[in-house]
N, C-alpha and C positions, 0 to 999 in steps of 0.2 A: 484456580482461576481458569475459566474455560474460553478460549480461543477456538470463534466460529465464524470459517471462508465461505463464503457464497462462491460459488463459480456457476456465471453466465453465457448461455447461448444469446448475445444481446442483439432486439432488435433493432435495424439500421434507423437511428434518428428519432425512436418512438419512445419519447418518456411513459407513457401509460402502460403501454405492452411491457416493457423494462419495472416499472413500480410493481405490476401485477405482476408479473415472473417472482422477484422478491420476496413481496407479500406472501406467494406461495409455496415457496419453500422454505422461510421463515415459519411462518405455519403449520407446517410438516416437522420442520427437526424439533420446536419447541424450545428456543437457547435457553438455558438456567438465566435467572436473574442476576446480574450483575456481569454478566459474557460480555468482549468484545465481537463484535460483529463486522466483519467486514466484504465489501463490493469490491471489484474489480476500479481498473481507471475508465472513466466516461462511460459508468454503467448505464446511466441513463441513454446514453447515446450512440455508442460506438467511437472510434478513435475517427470523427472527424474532425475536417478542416472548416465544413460549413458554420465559421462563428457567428456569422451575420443571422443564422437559420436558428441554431441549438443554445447560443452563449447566451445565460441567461446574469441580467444585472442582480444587486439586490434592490428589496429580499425575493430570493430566487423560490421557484416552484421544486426545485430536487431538493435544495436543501431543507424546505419545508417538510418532504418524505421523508428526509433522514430524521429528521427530529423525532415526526409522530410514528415512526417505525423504532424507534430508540423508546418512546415512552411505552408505547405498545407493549414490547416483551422487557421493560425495563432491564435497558442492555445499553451499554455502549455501542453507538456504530461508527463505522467509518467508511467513507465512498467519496469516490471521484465525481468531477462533475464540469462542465466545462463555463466558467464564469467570463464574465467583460468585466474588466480595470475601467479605473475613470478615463484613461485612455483611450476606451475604445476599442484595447485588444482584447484576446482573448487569455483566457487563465487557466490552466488543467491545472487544479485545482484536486485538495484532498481536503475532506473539511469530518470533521472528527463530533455527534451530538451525545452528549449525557443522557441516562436515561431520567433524566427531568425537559430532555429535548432540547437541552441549553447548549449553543456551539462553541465548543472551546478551545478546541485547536483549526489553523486553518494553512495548511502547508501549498505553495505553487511549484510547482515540479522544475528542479534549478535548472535543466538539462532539456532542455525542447530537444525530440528526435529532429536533428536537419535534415538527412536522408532521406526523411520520410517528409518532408514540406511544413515542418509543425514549425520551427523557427520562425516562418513568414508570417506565421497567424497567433502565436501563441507566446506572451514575452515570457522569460526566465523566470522565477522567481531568486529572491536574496539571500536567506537563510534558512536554515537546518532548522526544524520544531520539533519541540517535546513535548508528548503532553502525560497528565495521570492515568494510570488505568490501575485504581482499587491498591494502589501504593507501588505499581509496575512503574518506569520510565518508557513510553512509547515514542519511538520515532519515524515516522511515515515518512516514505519514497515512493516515487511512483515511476514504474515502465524502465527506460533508457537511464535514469539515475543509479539503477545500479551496474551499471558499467565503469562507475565513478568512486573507486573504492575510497576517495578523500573524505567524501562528505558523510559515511559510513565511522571514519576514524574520527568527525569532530562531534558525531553526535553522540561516541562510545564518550569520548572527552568530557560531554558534559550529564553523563552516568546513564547512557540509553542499556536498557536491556532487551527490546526488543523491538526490532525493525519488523515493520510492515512495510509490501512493497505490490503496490498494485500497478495491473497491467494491462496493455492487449499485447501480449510478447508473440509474435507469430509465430506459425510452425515452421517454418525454414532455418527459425536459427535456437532450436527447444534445446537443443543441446548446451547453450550460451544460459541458458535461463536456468535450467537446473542444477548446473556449474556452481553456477557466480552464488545463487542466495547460498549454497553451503558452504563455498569461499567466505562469503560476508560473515555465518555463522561462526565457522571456523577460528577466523582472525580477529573476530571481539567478541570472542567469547561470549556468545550472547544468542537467543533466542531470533529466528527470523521464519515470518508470514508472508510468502508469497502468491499471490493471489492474480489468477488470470481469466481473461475468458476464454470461450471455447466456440465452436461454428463458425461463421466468414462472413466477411463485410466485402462489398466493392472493391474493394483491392488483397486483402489476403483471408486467410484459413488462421486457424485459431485454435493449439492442440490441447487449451489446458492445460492439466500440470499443473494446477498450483499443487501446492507444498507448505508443509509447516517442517522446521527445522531444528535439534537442539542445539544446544551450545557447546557439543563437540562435532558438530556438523551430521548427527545421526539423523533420518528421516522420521520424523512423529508420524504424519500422516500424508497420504499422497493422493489427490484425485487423479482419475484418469479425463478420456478425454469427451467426457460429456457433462451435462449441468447436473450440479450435484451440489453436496454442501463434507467440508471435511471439517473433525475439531478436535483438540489435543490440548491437555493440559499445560499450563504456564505455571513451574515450580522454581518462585521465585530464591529457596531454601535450597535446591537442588545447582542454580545458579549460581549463588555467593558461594557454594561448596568448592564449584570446579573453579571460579573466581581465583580462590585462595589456594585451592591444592595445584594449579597451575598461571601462577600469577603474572602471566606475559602482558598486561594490560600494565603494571608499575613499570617496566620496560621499554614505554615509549619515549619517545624523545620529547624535552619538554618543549625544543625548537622546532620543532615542525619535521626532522631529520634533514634537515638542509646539509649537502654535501659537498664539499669543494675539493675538487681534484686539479693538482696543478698539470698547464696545459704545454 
């Protein structure tokens, strides 16, 4: 099973320039049939705040790209994109299409950055999602969620094997980013896709680095810091082996590890 990271130099707010970027390096690597594909977070856009400008209702113009770019190379893909609730607000959004273009998973990214103004324009989403990939359990994160190693632990709980985790993770804190997804790999024993962009928007620079991960935290593959595409097999046989020869996941608490220490 082949796992394929797009990493973009994404232009600011320009869904056409960003679909054609894609298309074209989609193009070039050629994914096998049946590959996960994935885009950075608000590939289409960049990590703005403008929702009133970029947030698109349904049924939305990016998610439509993901579709016919998922039937295209019949592949699975997955990308961020920045959607409007019935509310009004805005959604950073990961929305996951078949390669019959059919959307089936649709995850909102639980963790708005606040530091960065996203809380003000962007509400939370509720839960953790799984979706299939060709008998894989996929669980998609986006950006600042993985600073959150809880929601990591509930989606191992309900049998993830592999975290994708798209971003715009800046270059001032790369160090934090390369870290944590092999923290994440580490501690659930499990495969993780981290996937970033790369160049600079209005407010920061952008180092790259995505990363594919294994499940004893070794690096499969690693982009540097320009647009590119990295891909590395998903050995789901390889997985249930360290599973079993290192079975720290029956280990966890069934209570949440809730601890009480007298005061």
């Amino acid at each position: 099973m082949r796992l394929v990271c797009c990493q973009l130099d994404v232009a600011w707010e320009d869904k056409p320039a960003n679909a054609a970027r894609v298309a074209a390096l989609l193009a070039a690597a050629k994914p096998p049939r049946g590959s996960l594909v994935v885009l950075p977070e608000m590939f289409a856009t960049g990590f703005s705040m403008n929702v009133a400008g970029i947030g698109e209702a349904a049924p939305s113009a990016t998610e439509a790209f993901l579709a016919a770019t998922a039937r295209k190379h019949a592949c699975f893909v997955l990308g961020g994109l920045a959607a409007i609730g019935a509310d009004g607000r805005g959604r950073n959004q990961a929305v996951v299409c078949t390669p019959a273009g059919k959307a089936v998973a649709r995850y909102a990214k639980l963790h708005p950055f606040t530091l960065g103004g996203e809380a003000q324009h962007y509400a939370a989403g509720d839960e953790v999602v799984t979706f299939d990939w060709q008998g894989c359990l996929v669980a998609p994160f986006i950006c600042y969620d993985l600073r959150f190693p809880e929601v990591f632990r509930a989606a191992v709980r309900r049998g993830a094997q592999l975290f994708v985790v798209i971003a715009n993770w800046p270059a001032a804190r790369l160090g934090h980013w390369t870290t944590l997804l092999r923290a994440r790999a580490v501690e659930n024993l499990a495969y993780v896709a981290g996937v970033n962009r790369c160049g600079a928007d209005p407010q920061h620079s952008y180092p790259g680095r995505s990363l594919i991960v294994g499940p004893q935290g070794e690096v499969l593959a690693e982009a540097g810091s320009q647009e590119g595409i990295i891909t590395a097999e998903v050995d789901l046989a390889r997985l249930a082996a360290w599973r079993q020869e290192f079975p720290a996941l029956a280990d966890m608490r069934a209570d949440g590890a809730r601890y009480v220490t007298d005061s």
